[in-house]
C-alpha positions as CSV (number, residue, x, y, z in Angstrom):
1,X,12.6,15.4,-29.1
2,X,15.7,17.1,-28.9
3,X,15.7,18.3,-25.3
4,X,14.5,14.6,-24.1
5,X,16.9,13.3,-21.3
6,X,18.4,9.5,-22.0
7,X,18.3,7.0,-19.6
8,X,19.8,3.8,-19.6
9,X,19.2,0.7,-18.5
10,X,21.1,-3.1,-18.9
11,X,19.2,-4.9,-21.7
12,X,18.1,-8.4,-21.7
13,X,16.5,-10.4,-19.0
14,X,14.7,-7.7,-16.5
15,X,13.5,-7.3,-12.8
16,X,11.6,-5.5,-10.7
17,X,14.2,-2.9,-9.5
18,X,15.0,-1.3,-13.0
19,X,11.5,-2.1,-14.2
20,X,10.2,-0.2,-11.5
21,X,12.7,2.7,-12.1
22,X,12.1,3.7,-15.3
23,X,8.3,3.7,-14.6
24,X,8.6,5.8,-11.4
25,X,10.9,8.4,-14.0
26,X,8.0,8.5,-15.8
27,X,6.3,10.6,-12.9
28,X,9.5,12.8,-12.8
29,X,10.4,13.4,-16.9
30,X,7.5,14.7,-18.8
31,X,9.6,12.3,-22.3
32,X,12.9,10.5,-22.0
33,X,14.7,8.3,-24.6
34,X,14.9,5.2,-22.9
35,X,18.2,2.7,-24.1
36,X,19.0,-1.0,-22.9
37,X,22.1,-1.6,-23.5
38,X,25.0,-2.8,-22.0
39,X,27.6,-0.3,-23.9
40,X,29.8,1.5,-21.8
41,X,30.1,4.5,-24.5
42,X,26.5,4.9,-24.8
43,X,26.3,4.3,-20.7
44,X,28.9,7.3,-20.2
45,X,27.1,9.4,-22.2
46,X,23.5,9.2,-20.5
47,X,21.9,11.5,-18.5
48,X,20.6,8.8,-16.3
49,X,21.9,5.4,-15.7
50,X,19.5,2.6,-14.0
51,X,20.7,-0.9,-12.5
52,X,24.2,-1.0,-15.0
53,X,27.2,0.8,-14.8
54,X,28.6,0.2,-11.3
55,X,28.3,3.1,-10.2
56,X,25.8,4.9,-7.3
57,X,26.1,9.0,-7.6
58,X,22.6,10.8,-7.3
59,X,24.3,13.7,-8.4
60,X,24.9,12.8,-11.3
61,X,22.0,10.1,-11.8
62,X,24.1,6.9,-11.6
63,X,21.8,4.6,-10.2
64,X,23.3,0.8,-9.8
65,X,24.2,-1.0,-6.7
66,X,26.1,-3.9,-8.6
67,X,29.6,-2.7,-7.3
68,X,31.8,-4.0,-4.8
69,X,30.4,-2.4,-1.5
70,X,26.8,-2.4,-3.0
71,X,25.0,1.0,-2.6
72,X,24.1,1.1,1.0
73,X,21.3,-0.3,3.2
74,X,18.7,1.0,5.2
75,X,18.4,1.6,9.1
76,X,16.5,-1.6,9.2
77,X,19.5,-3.8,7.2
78,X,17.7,-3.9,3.8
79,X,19.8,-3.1,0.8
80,X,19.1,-0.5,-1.8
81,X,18.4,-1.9,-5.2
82,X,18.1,0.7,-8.1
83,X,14.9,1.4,-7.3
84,X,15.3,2.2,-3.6
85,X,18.2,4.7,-5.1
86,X,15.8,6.1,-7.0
87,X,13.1,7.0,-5.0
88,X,15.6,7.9,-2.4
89,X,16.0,11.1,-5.3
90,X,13.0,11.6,-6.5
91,X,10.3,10.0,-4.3
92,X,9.6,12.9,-2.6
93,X,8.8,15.0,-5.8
94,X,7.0,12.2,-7.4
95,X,4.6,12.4,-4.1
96,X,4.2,15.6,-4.1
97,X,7.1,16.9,-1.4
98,X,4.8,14.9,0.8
99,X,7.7,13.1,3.0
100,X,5.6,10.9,5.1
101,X,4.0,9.3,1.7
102,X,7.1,9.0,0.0
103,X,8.4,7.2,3.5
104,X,5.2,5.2,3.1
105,X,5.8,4.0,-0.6
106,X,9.1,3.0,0.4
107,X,8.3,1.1,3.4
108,X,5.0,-1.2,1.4
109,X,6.7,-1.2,-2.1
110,X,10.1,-0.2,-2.8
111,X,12.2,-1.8,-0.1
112,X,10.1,-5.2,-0.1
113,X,11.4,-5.0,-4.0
114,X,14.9,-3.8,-3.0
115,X,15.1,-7.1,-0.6
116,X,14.3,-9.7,-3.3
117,X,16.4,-8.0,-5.8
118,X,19.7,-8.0,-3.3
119,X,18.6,-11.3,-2.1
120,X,17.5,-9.9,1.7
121,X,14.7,-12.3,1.6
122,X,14.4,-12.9,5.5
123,X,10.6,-11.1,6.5
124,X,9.6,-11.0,2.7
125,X,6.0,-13.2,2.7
126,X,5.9,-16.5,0.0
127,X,4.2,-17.1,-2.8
128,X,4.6,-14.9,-6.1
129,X,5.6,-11.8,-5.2
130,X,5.7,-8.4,-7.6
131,X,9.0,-8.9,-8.6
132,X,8.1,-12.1,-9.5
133,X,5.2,-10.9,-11.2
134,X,7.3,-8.7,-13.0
135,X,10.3,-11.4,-14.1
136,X,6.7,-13.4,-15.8
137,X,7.1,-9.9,-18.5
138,X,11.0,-11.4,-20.0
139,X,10.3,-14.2,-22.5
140,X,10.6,-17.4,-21.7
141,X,13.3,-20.1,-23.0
142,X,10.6,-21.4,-25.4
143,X,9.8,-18.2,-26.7
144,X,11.4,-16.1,-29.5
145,X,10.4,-12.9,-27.9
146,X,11.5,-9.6,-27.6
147,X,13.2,-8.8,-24.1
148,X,12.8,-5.0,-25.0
149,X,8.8,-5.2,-25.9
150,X,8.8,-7.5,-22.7
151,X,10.2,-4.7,-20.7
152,X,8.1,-2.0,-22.3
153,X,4.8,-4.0,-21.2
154,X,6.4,-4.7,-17.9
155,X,6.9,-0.6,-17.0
156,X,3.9,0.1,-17.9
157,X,2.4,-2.0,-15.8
158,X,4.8,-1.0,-13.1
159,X,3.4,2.3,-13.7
160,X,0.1,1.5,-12.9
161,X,0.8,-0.6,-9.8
162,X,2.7,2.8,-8.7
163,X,0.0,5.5,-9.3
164,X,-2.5,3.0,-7.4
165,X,0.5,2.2,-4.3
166,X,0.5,5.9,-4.0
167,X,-3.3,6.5,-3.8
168,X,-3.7,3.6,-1.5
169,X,-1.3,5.4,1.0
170,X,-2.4,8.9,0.8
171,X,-5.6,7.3,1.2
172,X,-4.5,5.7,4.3
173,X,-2.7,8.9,6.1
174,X,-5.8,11.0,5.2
175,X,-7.9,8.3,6.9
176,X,-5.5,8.5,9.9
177,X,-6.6,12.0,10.0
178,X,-9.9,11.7,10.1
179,X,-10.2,9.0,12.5
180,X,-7.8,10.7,15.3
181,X,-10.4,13.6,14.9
182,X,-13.5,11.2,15.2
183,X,-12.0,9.7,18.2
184,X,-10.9,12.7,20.1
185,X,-14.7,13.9,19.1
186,X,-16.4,10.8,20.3
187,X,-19.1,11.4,23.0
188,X,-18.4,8.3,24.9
189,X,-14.6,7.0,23.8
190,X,-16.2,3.3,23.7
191,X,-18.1,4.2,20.4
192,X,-16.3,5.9,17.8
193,X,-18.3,7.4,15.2
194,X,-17.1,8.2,11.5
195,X,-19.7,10.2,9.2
196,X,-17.7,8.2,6.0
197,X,-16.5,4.7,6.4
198,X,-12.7,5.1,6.7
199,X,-9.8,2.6,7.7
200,X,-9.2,2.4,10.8
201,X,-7.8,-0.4,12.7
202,X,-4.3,1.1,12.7
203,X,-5.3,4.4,14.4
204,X,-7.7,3.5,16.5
205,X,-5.0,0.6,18.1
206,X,-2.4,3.8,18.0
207,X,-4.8,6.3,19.5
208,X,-7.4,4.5,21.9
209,X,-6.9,1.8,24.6
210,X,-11.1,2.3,25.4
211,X,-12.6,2.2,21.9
212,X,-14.7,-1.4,21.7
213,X,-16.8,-0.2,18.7
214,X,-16.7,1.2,15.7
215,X,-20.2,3.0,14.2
216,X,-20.0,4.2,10.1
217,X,-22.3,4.3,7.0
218,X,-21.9,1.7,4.4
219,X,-21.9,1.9,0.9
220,X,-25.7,0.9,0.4
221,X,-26.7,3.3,2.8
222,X,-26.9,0.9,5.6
223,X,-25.8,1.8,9.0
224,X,-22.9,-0.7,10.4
225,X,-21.3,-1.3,13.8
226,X,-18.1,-3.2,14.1
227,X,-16.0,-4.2,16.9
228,X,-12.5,-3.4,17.6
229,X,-10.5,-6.3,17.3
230,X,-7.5,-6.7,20.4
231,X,-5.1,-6.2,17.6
232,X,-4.8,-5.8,13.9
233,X,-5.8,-8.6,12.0
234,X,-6.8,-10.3,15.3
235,X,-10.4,-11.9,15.3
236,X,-10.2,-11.6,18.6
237,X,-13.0,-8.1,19.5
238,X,-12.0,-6.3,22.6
239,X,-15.8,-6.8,23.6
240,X,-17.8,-8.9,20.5
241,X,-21.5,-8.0,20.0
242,X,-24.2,-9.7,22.1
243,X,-24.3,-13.7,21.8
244,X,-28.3,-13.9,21.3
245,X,-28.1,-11.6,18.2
246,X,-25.7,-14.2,16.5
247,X,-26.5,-15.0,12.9
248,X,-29.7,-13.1,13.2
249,X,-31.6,-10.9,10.5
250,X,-34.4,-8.8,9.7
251,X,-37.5,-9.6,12.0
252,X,-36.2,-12.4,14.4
253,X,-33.2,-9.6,15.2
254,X,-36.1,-6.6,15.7
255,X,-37.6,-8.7,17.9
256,X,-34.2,-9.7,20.4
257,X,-33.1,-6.4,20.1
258,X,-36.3,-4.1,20.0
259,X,-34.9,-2.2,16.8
260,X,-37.2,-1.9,14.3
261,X,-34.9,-1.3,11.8
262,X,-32.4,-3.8,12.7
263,X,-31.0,-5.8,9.4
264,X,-28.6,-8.3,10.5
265,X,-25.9,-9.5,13.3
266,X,-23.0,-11.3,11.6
267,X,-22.6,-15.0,13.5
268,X,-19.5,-14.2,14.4
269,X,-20.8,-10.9,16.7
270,X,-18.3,-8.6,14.7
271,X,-20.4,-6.8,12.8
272,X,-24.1,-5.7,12.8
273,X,-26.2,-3.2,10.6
274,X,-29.4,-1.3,11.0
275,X,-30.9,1.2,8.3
276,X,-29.9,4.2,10.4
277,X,-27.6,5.9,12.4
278,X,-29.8,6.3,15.3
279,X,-30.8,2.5,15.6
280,X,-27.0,1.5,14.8
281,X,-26.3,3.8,18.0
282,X,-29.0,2.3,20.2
283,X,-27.2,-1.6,19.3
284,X,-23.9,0.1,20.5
285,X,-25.8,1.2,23.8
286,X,-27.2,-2.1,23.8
287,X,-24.2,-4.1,23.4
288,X,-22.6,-2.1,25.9
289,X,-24.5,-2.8,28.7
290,X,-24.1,-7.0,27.8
């Protein structure tokens, strides 16, 4: 098409940062002609210019953070690769002029890929990372491949891992939501109810210092209760479910706990179910008093 913008980006062996940025553009230009290319002619005369160039001006779309000085760093220290640059411009419309999610995306995704690609590797966790993940998409030294058709596959999978980074965190700030209004709801501020199952380790160690138990529907149906843990990611429960009900199930855990309904007790006293609210509730009163 005629009216389609250009962007340009180096060609030959690719990374995360200008994969990445040329799949997030995606979100922002309905069609673009995308070059790789290393010309300085067909550079100058892009409308946007990714990871080559060495020059940073948002302006104007000149994305790279090659040059002498870089392209500046965050207020934590990391370094802005192309994609940080990037989604410093247009995150915020590609999430909807939702600031706290486009704040999010950059906290999990792009700056973790920013740090790798500027080498700012202190904090990052081992093992294959994305932008690893990503470099797999260039053609090996035993392969004849095509870095182009390499980097084609790799943005659109880059694309995908985008759409589902930015669900996951709306997901998880509309589940803060909910949960802060479960907790300030909560009848006794020791049993937090939620009429969905929802994530909630992170508000509930924001919001409450009292809450030992957590009470929400499964999936199946099934009724759970769950215990807080002292921090996230701790398996250490702020008050873990009664020791006699450990490992038990169906009729040998009606008959400890007097709940007719009562399914199981996990063996280790985190988690419990029953087939309904009203019996889940009578475990947290239970468990309470232990």
């Amino acid at each position: 098409m005629m009216n389609d913008k250009i962007v340009v980006t180096h060609s030959g062996n690719f990374h995360a940062d200008d994969v990445f940025s040329v799949a997030a553009l995606k979100s922002v230009f309905p069609t673009f002609t995308l070059i790789r290319t290393r010309d300085k002619e067909v550079i100058a005369k892009a409308d946007v210019v990714i990871d080559v160039g060495g020059e940073h001006d948002a302006a104007t779309d000149r994305f790279d953070h090659h040059q002498r000085g870089g392209a500046g760093e965050r207020d934590n220290g990391v370094p802005y690769s192309s994609f940080g640059l990037i989604w410093q411009k247009y995150g915020l419309a590609i999430c909807d002029d939702n600031q706290e999610l486009a704040n999010a995306i950059d906290a999990g995704l792009v700056s973790t890929i920013d740090a790798i690609d500027c080498g700012h590797v202190k904090g990052v966790a081992e093992g294959i990372s994305l932008s690893q993940t990503i470099s797999m998409f260039n053609p090996t030294w035993q392969e004849e491949g095509d870095f182009d058709a390499g980097f084609n596959e790799a943005v659109d999978f880059a694309a995908r891992i985008l759409a589902r980074a930015i669900a996951a965190a709306s997901g998880g700030l509309n589940a803060k939501a909910i949960v802060a209004e479960a907790i300030k709801n909560a009848q006794d501020p020791r049993v937090i109810v939620l009429e969905k199952y929802t994530p909630w380790k992170k508000t509930v160690h924001a919001l409450s210092e009292q809450a030992l138990y957590m009470v929400y529907p499964s999936q199946s149906g099934q009724w759970m209760i769950q215990t807080v843990p002292v921090e996230p990611g701790s398996f250490e429960d702020r008050k873990s479910l009664p020791k006699p009900w450990a490992g038990l199930s169906d009729a040998e855990l009606q008959a400890e706990t007097g709940i007719e309904d009562a399914m199981f007790c996990h063996n280790g006293l985190f988690i419990a179910g029953t087939t309904s609210f009203e019996s889940t509730m009578k475990m947290a009163a239970l468990a309470l008093q232990e």
